[in-house]
N, C-alpha and C positions, 0 to 999 in steps of 0.2 A: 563680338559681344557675348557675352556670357549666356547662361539660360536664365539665370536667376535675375540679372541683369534684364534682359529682354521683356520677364512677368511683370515687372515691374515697370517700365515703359509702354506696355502695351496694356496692363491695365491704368495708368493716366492715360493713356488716346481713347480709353470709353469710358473714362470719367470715374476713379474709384475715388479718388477726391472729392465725394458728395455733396452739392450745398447745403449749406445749415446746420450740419453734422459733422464737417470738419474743418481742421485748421487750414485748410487751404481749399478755396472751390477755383472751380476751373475758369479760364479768363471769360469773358464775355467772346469774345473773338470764339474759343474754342466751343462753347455752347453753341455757339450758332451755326460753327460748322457741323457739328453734330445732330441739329436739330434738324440741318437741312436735308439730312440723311431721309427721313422720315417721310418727304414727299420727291426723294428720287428714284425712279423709274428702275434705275437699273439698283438698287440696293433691297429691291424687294425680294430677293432670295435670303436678305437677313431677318426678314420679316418684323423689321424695326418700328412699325404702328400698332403689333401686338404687346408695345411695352411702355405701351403711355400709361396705363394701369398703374403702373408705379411709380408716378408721376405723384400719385393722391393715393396710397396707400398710405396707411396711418402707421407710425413709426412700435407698434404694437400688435398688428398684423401680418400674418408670414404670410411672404412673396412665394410661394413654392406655388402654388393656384397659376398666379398670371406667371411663373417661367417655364410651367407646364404648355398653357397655353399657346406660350409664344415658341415653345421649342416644338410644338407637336406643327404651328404653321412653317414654321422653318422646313423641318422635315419634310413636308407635303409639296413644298417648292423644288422647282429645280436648282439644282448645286450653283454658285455664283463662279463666272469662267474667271481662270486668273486674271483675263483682260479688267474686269468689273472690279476683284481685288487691289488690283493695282489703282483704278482709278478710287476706289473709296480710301484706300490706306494713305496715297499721297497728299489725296483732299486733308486727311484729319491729320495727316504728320505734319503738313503748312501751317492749317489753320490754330491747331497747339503747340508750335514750335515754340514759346516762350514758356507756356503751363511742364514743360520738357525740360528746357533749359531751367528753368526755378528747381527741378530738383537734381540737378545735375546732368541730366540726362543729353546735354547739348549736342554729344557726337551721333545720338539717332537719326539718322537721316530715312526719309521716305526709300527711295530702293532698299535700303537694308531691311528696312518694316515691312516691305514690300514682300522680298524674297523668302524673308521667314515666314512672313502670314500665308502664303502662297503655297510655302511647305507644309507647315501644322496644321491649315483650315479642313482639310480633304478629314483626316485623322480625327481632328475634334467633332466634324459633321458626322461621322459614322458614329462615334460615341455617344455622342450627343441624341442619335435616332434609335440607339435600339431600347427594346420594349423586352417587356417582362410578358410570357405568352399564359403564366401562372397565376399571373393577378392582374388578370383584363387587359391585357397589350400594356399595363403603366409603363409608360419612358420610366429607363432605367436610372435615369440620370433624376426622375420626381422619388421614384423610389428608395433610392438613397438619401435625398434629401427627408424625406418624411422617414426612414431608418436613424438619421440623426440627428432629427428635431430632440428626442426623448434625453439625448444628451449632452445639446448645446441649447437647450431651448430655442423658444419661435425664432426660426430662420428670418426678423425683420430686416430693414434695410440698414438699420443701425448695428444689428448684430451680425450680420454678414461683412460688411466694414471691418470691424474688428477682429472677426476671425482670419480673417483672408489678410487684415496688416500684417495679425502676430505670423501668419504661416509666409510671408512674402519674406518675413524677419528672420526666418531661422527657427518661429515656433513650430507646437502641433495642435493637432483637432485632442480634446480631452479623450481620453481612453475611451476605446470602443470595443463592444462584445464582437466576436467572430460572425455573429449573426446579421451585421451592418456591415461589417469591413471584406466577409468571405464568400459574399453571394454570386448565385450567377451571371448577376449583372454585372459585378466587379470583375467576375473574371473573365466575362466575354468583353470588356474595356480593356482589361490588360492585356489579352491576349492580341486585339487590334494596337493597343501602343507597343508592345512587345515585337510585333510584327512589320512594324513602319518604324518605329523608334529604338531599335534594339538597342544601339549605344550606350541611351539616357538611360530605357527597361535595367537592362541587366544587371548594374547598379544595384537594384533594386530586390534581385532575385532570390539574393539568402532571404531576409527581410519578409519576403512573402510565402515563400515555402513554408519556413517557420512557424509562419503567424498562421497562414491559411492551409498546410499541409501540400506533400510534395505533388500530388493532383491538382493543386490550383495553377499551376507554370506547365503541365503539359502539353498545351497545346490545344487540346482539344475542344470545339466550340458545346454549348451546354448545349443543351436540346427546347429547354426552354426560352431561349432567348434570340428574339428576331429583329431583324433590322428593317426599319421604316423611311428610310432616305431615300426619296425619289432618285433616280438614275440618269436622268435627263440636266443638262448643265445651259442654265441662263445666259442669254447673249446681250454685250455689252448695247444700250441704245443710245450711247453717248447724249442723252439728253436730259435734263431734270425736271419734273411738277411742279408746273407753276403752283400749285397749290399749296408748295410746301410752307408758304409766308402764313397758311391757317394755321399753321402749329408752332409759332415764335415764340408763342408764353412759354412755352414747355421748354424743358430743359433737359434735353435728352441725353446731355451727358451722363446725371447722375443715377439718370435710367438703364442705362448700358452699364453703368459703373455696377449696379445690383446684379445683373445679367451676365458680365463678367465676374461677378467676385462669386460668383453661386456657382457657376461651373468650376469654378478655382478651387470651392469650400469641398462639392463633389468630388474632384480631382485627389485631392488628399485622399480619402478615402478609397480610391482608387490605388497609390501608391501604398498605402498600408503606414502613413507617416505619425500615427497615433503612437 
């Protein structure tokens, strides 16, 4: 499967397909497996009940607030074992195999989601945790976000959708000053994707040099930027919350769906894709 191929299946398994906002929401079936995420035991190292919040955030309100919050609990959790990966990936690859198949997507099978999510999750979790030591420990990952508010407007759920179709499409984030695109956040993320992902990085590497000067690709980690990802890695308890049936109303796909497309919109900026 491709990579580009892949953004695109795995963000339908968290629901970018939003209800009410797009021409396609996710089946019933696939909400509910999603929802049931929310009171399983072992999926709380994704900390997926800090993102009910956006469930009832108003489509005029930037989400950057609650995916601060839900990535600072994430962080503070221990790492989810790939046993637990496995078991939430296959759950959501079953219970969406038809939301899958409707866009083509039919040949994804759970191992194969399995195996990739199992590679990249290590890598998006450390990106995802480090913090800015310059302006108050801020996750680097809210930091950027609020660097390009000023130039895609309020990151809402409507407008995060849209950004993250056109860049799954082949587009880009609008022009961005070197001052959002070349920070030390950015290149203590690249320097973690460069270093686990060299392949896909290097690619990349005229592109960045260029844009952010030949000190941004050497290597070296900033001094202001520290990582907050607990060390410690959650063990699978093969059981689920019976409580999870309190959160049916909700609709956690198109909650994940913001949560994914936001680390996606981040990610661009990372790549230097402006």
């Amino acid at each position: 499967m491709s990579f580009r191929k892949f953004i695109a299946a795995a963000t339908v398994v968290v629901g970018l397909q939003m209800a009410g906002t797009s021409a396609q929401s996710l089946s019933s079936q696939c909400q509910s497996t999603l929802t049931s995420l929310i009171g399983n035991k072992d999926a709380s190292c994704l900390n997926p009940s800090a993102l009910v919040g956006l469930a009832i955030a108003s489509n005029s309100t930037s989400i950057v607030p609650t995916v601060n919050s839900w990535l600072s609990g994430l962080c503070s959790r221990p790492a989810c074992s790939n046993d637990i990966i496995s078991e939430v990936v296959h759950s959501v690859a079953s219970g969406c195999s038809s939301d899958l198949s409707s866009l083509g997507l039919s040949d994804v099978n759970g191992d194969e989601l399995t195996s990739l999510v199992q590679t990249i999750y290590p890598t998006v979790r450390q990106v995802a945790c480090l913090s800015d030591t310059q302006n108050n420990n801020t996750l680097c990952i809210t930091e950027t976000l609020d660097n390009l508010e000023p130039y895609t407007g309020p990151l809402t759920a409507s407008n995060i959708e849209s950004l993250v179709t056109g860049i799954i499409g082949g587009g880009s984030l609008p022009n961005l000053p070197a001052n959002v695109t070349c920070t030390d956040c950015t290149k203590a993320a690249y320097n973690i994707l460069q270093k686990n992902f060299g392949d896909l990085v290097d690619g990349y590497a005229s592109t960045v040099s260029s844009t952010c000067g030949a000190s941004f690709t050497d290597g070296a980690t900033p001094a202001s930027v520290t990582q907050l990802a607990d060390n410690q890695t959650q063990s699978s308890t093969t059981t689920s919350n019976a409580a999870a049936g309190s959160f049916a109303p909700i609709a956690l796909g198109p909650i994940l769906g913001v949560a994914a497309s936001t680390l996606l919109t981040a990610a661009s900026a990372f790549f230097v894709l402006a």
